[in-house]
N, C-alpha and C positions, 0 to 999 in steps of 0.2 A: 471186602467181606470182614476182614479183621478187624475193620475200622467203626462197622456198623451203617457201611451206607447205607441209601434207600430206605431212609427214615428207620430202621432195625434198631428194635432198644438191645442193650447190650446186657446179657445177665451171666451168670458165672458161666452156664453152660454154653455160650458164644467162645466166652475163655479155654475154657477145655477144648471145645473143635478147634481155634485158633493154634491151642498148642498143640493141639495133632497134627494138624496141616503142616507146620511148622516142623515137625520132629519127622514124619513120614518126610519132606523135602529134602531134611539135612543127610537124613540116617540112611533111607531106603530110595527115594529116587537118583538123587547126587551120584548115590551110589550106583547104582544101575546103570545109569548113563555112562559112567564114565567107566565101566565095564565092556558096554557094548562099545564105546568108542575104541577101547584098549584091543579087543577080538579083530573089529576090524583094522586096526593097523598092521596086528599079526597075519592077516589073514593076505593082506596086499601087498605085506613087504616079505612073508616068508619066516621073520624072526621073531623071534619069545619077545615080547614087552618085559613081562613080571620078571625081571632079572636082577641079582643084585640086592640092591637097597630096596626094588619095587615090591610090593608084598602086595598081593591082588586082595582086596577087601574085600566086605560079606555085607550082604544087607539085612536089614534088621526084619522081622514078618510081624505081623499083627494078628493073622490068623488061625493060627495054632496056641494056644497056650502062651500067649504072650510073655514074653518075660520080664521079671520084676523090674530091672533097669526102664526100661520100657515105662512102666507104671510111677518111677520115680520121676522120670522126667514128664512126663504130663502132669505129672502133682504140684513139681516145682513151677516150671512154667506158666502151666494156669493159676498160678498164686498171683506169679510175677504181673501178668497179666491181668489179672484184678488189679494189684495194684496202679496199677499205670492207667485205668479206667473205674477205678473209687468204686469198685460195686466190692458184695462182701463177697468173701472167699469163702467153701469150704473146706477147714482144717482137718476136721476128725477124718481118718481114713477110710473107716468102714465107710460113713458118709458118704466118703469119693468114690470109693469105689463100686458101689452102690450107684452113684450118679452116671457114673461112665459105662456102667452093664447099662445103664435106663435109656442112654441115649444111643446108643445099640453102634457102633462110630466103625464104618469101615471102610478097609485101607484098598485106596485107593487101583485102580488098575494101570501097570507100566505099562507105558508105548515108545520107540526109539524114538529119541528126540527126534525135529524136522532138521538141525543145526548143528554144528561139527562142537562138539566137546573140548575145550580147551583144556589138553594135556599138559602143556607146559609146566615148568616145574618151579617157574620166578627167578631165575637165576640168569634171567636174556630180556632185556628192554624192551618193554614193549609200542610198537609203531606208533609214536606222538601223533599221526593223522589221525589213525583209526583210533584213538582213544578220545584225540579231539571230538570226532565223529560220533561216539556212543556217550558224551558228555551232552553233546547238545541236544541229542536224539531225546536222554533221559531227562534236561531240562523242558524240554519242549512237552514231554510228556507231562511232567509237571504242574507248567502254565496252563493246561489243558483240562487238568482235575478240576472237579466242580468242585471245593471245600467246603460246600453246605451241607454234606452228606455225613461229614467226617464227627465225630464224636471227641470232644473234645481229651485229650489225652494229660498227664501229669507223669514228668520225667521222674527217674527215679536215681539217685544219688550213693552211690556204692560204698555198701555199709558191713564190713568183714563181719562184726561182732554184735549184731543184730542176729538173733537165731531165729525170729519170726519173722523176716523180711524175703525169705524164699533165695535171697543173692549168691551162697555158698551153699544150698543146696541145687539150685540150678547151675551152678558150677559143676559140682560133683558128677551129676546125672549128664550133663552136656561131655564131660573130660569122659566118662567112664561108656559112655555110649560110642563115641570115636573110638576110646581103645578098643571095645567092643568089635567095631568095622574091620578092625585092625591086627584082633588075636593082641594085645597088646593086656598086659597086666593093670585092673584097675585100681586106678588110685583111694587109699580112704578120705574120709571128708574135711579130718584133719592136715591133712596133706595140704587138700586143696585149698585152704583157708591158708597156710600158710606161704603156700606160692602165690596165691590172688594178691593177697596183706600186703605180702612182701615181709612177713614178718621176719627180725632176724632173731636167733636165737641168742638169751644172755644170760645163760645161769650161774657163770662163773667170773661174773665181769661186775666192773663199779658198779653198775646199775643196780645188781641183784644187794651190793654190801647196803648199797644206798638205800635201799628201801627195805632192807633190814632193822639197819640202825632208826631210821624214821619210826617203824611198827614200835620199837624200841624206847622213843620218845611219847610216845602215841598212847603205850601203855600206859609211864607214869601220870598222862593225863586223865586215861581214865582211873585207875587209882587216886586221884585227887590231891596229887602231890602239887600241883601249882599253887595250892592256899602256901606249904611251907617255901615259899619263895624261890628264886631261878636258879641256883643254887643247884638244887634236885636235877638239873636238864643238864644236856652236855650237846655241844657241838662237836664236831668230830673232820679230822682231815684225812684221807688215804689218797695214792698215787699207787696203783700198779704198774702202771708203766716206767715206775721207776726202777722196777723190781726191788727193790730193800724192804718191803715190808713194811716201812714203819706206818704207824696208825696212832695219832696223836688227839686227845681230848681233850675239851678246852670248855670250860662255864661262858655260857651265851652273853654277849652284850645287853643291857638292859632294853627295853621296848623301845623307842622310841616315842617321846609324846607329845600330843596332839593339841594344840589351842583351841578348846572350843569357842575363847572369844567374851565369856561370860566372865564377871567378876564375884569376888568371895561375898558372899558362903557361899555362894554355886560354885561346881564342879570348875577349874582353872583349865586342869589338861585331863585328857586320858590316852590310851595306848590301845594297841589293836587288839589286847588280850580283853576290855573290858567291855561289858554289855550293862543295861539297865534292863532288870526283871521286874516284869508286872504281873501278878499271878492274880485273878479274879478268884470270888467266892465260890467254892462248890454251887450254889443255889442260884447266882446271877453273874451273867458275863458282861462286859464292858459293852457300852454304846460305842460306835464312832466317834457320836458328842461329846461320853463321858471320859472317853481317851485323851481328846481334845483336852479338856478342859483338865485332865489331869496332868496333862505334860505339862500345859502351860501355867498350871498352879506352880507344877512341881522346880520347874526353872526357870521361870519370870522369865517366857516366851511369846511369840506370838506363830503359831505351827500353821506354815504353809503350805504344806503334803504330807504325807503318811502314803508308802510305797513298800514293796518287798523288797527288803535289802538284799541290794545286789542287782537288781532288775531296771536296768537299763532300757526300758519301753515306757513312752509315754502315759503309761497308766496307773493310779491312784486311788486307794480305799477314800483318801482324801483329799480336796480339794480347795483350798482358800478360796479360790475367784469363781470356784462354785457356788458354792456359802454366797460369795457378796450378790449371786444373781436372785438371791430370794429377797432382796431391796431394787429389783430391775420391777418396774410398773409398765404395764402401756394398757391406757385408759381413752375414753370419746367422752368429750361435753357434749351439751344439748343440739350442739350444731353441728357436731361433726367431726371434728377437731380432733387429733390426736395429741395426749400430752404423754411423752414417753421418757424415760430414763436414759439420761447419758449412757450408762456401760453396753443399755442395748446395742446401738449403735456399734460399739465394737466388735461382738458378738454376730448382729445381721447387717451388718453396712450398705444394703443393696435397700432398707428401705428408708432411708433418709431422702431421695427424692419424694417418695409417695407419700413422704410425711408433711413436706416441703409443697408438694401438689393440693394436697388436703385443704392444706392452709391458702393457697389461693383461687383453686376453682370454687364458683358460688352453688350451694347448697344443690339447686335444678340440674347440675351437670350431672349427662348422663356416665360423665369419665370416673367420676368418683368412685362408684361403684369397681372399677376395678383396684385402683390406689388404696381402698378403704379392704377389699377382700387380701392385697396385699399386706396388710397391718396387721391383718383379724390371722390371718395365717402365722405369721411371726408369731403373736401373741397367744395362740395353740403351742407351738413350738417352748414358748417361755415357760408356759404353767406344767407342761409336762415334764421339761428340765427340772423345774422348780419339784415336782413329784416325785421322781426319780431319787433326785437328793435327799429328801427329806426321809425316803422308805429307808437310804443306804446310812443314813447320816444317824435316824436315831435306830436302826438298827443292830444287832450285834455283830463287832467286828472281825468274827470268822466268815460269817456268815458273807461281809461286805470283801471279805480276802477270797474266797472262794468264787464267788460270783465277778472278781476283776479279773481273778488272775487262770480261772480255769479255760484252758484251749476248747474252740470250736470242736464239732461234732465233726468235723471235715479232716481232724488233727487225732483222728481215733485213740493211734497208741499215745503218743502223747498225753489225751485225757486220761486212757487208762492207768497211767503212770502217774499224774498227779493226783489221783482220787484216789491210787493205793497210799500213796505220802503222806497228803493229807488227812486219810482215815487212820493211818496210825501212828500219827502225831496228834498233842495236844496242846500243840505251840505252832508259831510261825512267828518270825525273825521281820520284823521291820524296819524299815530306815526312816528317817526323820528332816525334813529339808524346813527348818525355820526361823525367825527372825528376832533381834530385838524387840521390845515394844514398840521403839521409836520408827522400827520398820528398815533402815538403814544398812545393818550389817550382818550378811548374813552366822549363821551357827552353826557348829560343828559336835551333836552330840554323839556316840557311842551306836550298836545295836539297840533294838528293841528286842529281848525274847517277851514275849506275849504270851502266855497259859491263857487260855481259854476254860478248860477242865481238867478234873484232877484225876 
């Protein structure tokens, strides 16, 4: 049922029963059972169970005036629960709550289990046969599931400091509902985040001097003190665990610098502190092309990509051996014939037979037609590459940053995340991968900040 057998589309409100079913199982039947299990052992041996350490639990109702806990854990849950099945959530609470009076959701009726309740308390090994035995039992079940029914599901990876991911609020509601069972004092949320984290606390320790002094450093950068030289910055040493106190500052070693490779007048070296600004006119922003053409004015280059510095993904506002595909041809003479461009070949290598074929079945063969529908497909393929580039190429280069680099619809927050970035930014930082003229060695130039608008 959770899962969406029996063809059942899955929508938020499947989420919400799931999480009831789910929270009625943990909170209120578990319970119940293992109440009625506890009466009768008193009842057969003579002796109090709830002794001691035992504290006889309460189960949770649904039917009176439910209580708020109650209502936080179906909210977190069913979040969770969307998640892990991509359908949308609703957040707003009125919304939810609204939703869960709509679907009217009631709790279920207890019956004593058919099966003895396992009291144990984990502190006694349990029979290696009979575990063997309910291992196999439960693969066999397994092997047995139709998985055609199942709905495809996406794991979800624990994430303390996401406050929109449901993770530490279904914490909270799951810890505080058990205390709940238990008369047990609940915990707040912060709590809970930081025993899930594992956080440890460090307010009095290196860490916190160390990213003092950083904020410290960080200042004079904004201040603009880097033009008056390094001078202005300090490195700094401390040891608490030495206890002495001492805390000694020191003017930073120069940057270290970097061979671009290039010789004078062009740039010799630079260091990690430096970038190359390109600011467009208020009234027109850069092409691709005109990018192009103005690196390689500007440092007697020849520019093999244009990427987001830092983005280590195969992907590219620009493309050299994109460019060289709009000299890829593939053309038919009167007879038949295909005459096609070497790079194609690298590109679709699977039709070099049929190119190969062309060339020696005679004109009447019925085969041709397919070797020849094989070409005329490639060659669709080509002009639409060739399309593509030409839109991106003379295009504007936010435009072509925005459309590489923005995440699938499938990556929600993530897109939401860089559309707020990029909406209030009027730059993006690119990296530069390019060549000698002579093609030979590669170059090492700086950042690109890029202004797009002012």
């Amino acid at each position: 049922q959770q899962q969406g057998g029996n063809g059942k589309i899955i929508d938020f409100a499947v989420c919400v029963r799931a999480a009831f079913d789910r929270m009625m199982e943990d909170y209120r039947t578990s319970i119940l059972n293992l109440c009625h299990a506890a009466d009768a052992i008193e009842k057969s041996s003579d002796k109090k169970f709830w002794t001691g350490t035992k504290r006889r639990p309460r189960p949770v109702d649904w039917t009176t005036n439910p209580m708020p806990e109650l209502m936080e854990y179906l909210y977190s849950t069913s979040g969770l629960y969307a998640s892990v099945w991509k359908v949308d959530c609703v957040r707003d609470r009125a919304e939810f709550d609204a939703l869960v009076k709509e679907l009217n959701i009631l709790q279920p009726a207890w019956a004593p289990p058919s099966q003895n309740v396992d009291l144990s308390e984990g502190d006694e090994e349990a029979d290696s046969g009979d575990a063997g035995d309910k291992a196999e039992k439960l693969k066999a079940d397994l092997y047995s599931f139709d998985t055609s029914v199942l709905h495809p599901a996406c794991p979800q990876e624990f994430e303390k400091d996401d406050d929109l991911n449901f993770h530490i609020d279904f914490l909270t509601a799951a810890t505080n509902l058990r205390s709940w069972n238990y008369d047990i004092k609940a915990s707040p949320r912060h709590s809970v985040k930081v025993t899930a984290g594992r956080i440890i606390p460090a307010l009095a320790t290196t860490t916190a001097m160390v990213c003092g002094l950083v904020d410290i450093e960080y200042c004079k950068l904004v201040l603009g003190l880097q033009v008056q030289g390094r001078d202005k910055f300090l490195n700094s040493n401390i040891n608490l665990a030495a206890g002495s106190s001492n805390f000694t500052t020191f003017s930073p070693d120069p940057p270290i610098p970097i061979s671009t490779g290039l010789k004078s007048p062009q740039p010799e070296t630079f260091t990690s502190w430096d970038k190359v600004e390109i600011t467009c006119d208020s009234d027109e922003e850069f092409s691709v092309e005109r990018l192009v053409q103005h690196l390689e004015t500007a440092f007697g280059v020849s520019v093999d990509r244009i990427f987001q510095y830092g983005n280590t993904e195969d992907k590219a506002i620009y493309n050299a051996l994109d460019k060289q595909k709009l000299d890829w041809d593939i053309s038919f003479d009167e007879s038949g014939k295909a005459t096609i461009s070497d790079g194609v070949f690298t590109q679709w290598p699977q039709i070099r037979m049929a190119v190969q074929m062309l060339g020696r079945l005679p004109p009447a063969s019925g085969q041709r037609k397919i070797f020849a529908s094989q070409v005329d497909n490639v060659k669709k393929a080509l002009d639409q590459t060739k399309e593509s580039f030409m839109s991106t190429f003379q295009g504007p280069v936010s435009a072509a940053f925005r459309t590489t680099y923005r995440p699938e619809d499938a990556e929600s927050e993530k897109q939401k995340y860089f559309d707020a970035v990029f909406g209030a930014r009027n730059y993006v930082v690119l990296g530069i991968h390019c060549l000698v003229e002579e093609g030979e060695d590669d170059i090492a130039l700086p950042p690109i900040k890029y202004t797009f608008s002012s």
